[in-house]
C-alpha positions as CSV (number, residue, x, y, z in Angstrom):
1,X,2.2,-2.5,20.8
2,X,4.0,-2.1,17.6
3,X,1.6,-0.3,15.4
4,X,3.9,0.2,11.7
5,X,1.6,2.5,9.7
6,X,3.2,1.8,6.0
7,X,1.5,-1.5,4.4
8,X,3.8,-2.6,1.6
9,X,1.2,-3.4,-1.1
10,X,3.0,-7.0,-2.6
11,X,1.3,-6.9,-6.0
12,X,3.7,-9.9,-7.0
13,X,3.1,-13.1,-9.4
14,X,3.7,-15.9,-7.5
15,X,4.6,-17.1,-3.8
16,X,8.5,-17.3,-4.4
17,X,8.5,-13.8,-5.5
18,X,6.1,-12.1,-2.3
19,X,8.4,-14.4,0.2
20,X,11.8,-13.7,-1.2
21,X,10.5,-9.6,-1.2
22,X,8.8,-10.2,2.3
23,X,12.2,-11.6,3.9
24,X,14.2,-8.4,2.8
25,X,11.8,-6.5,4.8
26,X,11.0,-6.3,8.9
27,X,7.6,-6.5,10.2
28,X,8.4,-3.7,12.2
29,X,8.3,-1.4,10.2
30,X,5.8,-2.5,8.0
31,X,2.1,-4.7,7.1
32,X,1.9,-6.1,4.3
33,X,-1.0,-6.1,1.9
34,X,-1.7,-9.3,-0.6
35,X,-4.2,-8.1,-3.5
36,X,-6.0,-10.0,-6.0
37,X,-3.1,-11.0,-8.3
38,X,-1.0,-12.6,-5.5
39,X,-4.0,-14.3,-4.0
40,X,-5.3,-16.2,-7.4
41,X,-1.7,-17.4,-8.1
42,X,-1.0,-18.2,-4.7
43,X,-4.2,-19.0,-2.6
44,X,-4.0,-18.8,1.4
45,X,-1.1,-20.4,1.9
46,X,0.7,-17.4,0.8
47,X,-1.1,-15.5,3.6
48,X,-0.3,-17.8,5.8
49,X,3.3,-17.8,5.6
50,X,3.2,-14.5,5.3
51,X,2.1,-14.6,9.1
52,X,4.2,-16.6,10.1
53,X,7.1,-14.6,9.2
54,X,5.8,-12.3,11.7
55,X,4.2,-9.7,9.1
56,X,0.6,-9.0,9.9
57,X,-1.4,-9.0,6.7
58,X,-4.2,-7.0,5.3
59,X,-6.2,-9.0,2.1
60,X,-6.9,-6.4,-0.5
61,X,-9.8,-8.1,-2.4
62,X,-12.5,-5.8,-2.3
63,X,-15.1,-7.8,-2.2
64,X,-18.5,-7.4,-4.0
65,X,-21.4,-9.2,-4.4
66,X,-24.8,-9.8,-2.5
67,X,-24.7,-10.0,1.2
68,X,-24.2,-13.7,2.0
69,X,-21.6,-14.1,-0.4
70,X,-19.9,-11.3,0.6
71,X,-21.1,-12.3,4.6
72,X,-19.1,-16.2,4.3
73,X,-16.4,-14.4,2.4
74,X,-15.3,-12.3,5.1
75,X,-15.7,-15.6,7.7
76,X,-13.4,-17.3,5.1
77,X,-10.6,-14.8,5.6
78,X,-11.2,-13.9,8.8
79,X,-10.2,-17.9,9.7
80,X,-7.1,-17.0,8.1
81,X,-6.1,-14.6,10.7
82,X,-5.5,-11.4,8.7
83,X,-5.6,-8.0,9.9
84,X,-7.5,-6.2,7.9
85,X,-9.9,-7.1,4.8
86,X,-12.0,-4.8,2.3
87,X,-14.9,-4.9,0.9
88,X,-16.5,-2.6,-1.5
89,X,-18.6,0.3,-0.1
90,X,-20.7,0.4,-3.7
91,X,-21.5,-2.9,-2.6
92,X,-24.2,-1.1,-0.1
93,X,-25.7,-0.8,3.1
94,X,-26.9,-4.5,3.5
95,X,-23.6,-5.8,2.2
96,X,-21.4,-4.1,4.4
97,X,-23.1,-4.7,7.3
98,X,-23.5,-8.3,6.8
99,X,-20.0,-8.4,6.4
100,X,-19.3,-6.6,9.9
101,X,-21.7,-9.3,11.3
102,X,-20.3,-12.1,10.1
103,X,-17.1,-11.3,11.8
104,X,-18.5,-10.6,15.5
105,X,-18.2,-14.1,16.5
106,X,-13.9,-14.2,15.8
107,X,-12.8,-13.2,19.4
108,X,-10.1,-11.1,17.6
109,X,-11.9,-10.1,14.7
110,X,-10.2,-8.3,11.1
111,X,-10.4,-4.7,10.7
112,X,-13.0,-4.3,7.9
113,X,-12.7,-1.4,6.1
114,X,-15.0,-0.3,2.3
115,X,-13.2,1.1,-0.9
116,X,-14.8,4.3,-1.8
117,X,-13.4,5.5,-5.1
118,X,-10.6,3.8,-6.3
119,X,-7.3,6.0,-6.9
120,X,-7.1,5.3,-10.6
121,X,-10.3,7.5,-11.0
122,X,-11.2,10.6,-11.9
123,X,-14.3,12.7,-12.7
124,X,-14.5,11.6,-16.2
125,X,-14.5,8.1,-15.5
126,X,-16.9,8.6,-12.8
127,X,-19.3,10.2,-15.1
128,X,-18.8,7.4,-17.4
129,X,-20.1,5.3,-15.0
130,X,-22.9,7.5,-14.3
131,X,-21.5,9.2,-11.1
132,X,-21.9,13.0,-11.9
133,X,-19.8,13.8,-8.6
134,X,-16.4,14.9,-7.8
135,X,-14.2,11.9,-6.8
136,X,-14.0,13.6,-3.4
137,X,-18.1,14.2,-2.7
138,X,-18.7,10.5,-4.0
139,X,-15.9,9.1,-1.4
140,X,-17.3,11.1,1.0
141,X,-21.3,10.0,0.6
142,X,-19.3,6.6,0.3
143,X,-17.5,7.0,3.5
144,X,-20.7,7.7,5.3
145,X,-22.3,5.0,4.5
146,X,-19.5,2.9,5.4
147,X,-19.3,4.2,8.7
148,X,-23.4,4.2,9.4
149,X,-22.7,0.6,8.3
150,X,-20.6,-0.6,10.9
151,X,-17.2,-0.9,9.3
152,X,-14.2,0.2,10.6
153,X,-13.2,2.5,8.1
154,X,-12.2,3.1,4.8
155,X,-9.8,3.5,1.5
156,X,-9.2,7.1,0.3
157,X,-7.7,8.9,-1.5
158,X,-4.9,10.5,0.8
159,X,-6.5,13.8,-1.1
160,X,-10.0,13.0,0.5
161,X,-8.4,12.3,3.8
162,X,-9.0,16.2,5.6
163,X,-12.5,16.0,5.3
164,X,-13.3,12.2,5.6
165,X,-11.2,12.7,9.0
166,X,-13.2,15.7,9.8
167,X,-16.9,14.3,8.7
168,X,-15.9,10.6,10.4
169,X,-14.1,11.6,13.4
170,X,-11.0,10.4,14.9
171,X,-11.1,7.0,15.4
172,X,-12.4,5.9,12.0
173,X,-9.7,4.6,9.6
174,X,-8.3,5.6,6.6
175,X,-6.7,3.6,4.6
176,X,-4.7,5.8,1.8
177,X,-2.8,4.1,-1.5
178,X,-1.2,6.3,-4.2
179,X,1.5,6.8,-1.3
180,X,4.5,8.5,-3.6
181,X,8.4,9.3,-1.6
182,X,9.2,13.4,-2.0
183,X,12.1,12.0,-4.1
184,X,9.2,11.0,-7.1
185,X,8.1,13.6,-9.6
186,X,4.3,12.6,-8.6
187,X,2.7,13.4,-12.2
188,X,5.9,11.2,-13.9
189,X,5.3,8.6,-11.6
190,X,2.4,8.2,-10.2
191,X,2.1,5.0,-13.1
192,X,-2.4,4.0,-13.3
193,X,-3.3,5.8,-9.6
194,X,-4.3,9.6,-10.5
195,X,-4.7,11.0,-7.1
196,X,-1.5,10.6,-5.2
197,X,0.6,11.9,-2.1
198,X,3.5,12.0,-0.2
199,X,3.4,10.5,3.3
200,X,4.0,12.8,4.9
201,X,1.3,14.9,3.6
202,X,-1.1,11.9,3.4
203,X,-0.4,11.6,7.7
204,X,-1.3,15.3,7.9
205,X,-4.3,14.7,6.4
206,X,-5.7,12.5,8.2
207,X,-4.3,9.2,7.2
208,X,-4.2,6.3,9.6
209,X,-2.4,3.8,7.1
210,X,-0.1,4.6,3.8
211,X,-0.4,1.3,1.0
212,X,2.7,1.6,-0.8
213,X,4.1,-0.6,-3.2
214,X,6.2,0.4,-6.0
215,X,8.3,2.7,-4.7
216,X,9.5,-0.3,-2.2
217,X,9.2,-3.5,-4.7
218,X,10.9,-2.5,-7.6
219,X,13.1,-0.8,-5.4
220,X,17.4,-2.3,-5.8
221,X,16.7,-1.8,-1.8
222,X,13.2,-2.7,-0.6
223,X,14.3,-2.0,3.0
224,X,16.7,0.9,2.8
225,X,13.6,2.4,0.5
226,X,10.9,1.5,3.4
227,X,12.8,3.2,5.7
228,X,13.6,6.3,3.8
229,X,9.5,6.8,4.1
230,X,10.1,6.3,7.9
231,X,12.4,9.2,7.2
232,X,10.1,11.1,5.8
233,X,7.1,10.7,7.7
234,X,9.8,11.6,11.3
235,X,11.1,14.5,9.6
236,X,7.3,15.9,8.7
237,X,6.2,15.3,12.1
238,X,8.8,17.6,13.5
């Protein structure tokens, strides 16, 4: 089975924009992730043709909220047929697994993973929001909780991804953004995401899945640059 472990993150206004980047890309090579900005312009249908261009899809919208919301929520998307879906480990215990209940009863259920600490903080922000840990022990308590939740895994930091792999095992996912090719100056361009990688390094750690999404959609070549990570990630496992 064809198992493409880069998800291009489409982080695009409008349908026209996410189809017309989706059809210069090959699903397999690639998932493709559809976040909050795409899905408020766009809705499911946007999802749904995603699908049916063959492109399996993961829906980035964290969710957040009390249980049953978040519970019918994850129903919701799961009757779309996506891959994956998120939801937000800070959301707790309860909330996460409600959500892994409420999708038992799909015969082939989502993947649902929980967002530990997003990329674009760092300690200082963390503090500001009254979380005195290091990014990397708060994703890790995170992560455990996920996992004693019953979710499938979670989204990292690809710099968390050693020791979530070695405190979760091997069959729990990690789901890494802040991907960055070896051809980027990381610190120039690693744009609002502070803790960044390479894929190849990000695989090395631990990584199951890479998000990327700038590096391939504002690229003159989305393809030829999708592929080029292919490169990469071949060339680092040799």
């Amino acid at each position: 089975m064809n198992d493409p472990r880069v998800i291009v993150a489409l982080d695009l206004p409008d349908t026209e924009a996410a189809l017309a980047l989706a059809r210069r890309l090959t699903p397999e090579l690639c998932r493709l992730k559809v976040g909050k900005e795409l899905f408020t312009a766009a809705g499911p249908t946007v999802v749904e043709q995603l699908m049916q261009g063959g492109f399996a899809v993961f829906l980035d919208l964290k969710f957040h909220d009390i249980p049953n919301t978040v519970a019918q929520a994850c129903k919701s998307a799961a009757r779309l047929g996506v891959w994956m879906l998120d939801v937000h480990a800070l959301g707790g215990r309860a909330m996460m697994a409600a959500a892994r209940e409420a999708l038992e009863s799909f015969r082939e259920r989502p993947r649902l993973i929980a967002v530990t600490i997003l990329t674009s903080l760092g300690a200082e922000e963390l503090r500001e929001l009254g979380i005195d840990s290091a990014p990397e022990r708060a994703a890790a308590r995170l992560a455990q909780l996920a996992q004693a939740s019953g979710v499938d895994g979670v989204v990292c930091s690809a710099l968390e991804a050693s020791a979530l792999r070695r405190q979760c095992g091997p069959d729990f996912l990690l789901v890494t953004p802040g991907i960055r090719p070896r051809s980027e100056d990381a610190r120039a361009r690693s744009d609002d995401q502070r803790r960044v990688a390479t894929a190849p390094a990000a695989l090395d750690a631990g990584a199951s899945y890479l998000v990327v999404g700038r590096p391939i959609t504002r690229a003159s070549d989305p393809l030829a640059a999708l592929r080029s990570i292919h490169q990469e990630i071949a060339r680092g496992a040799q």
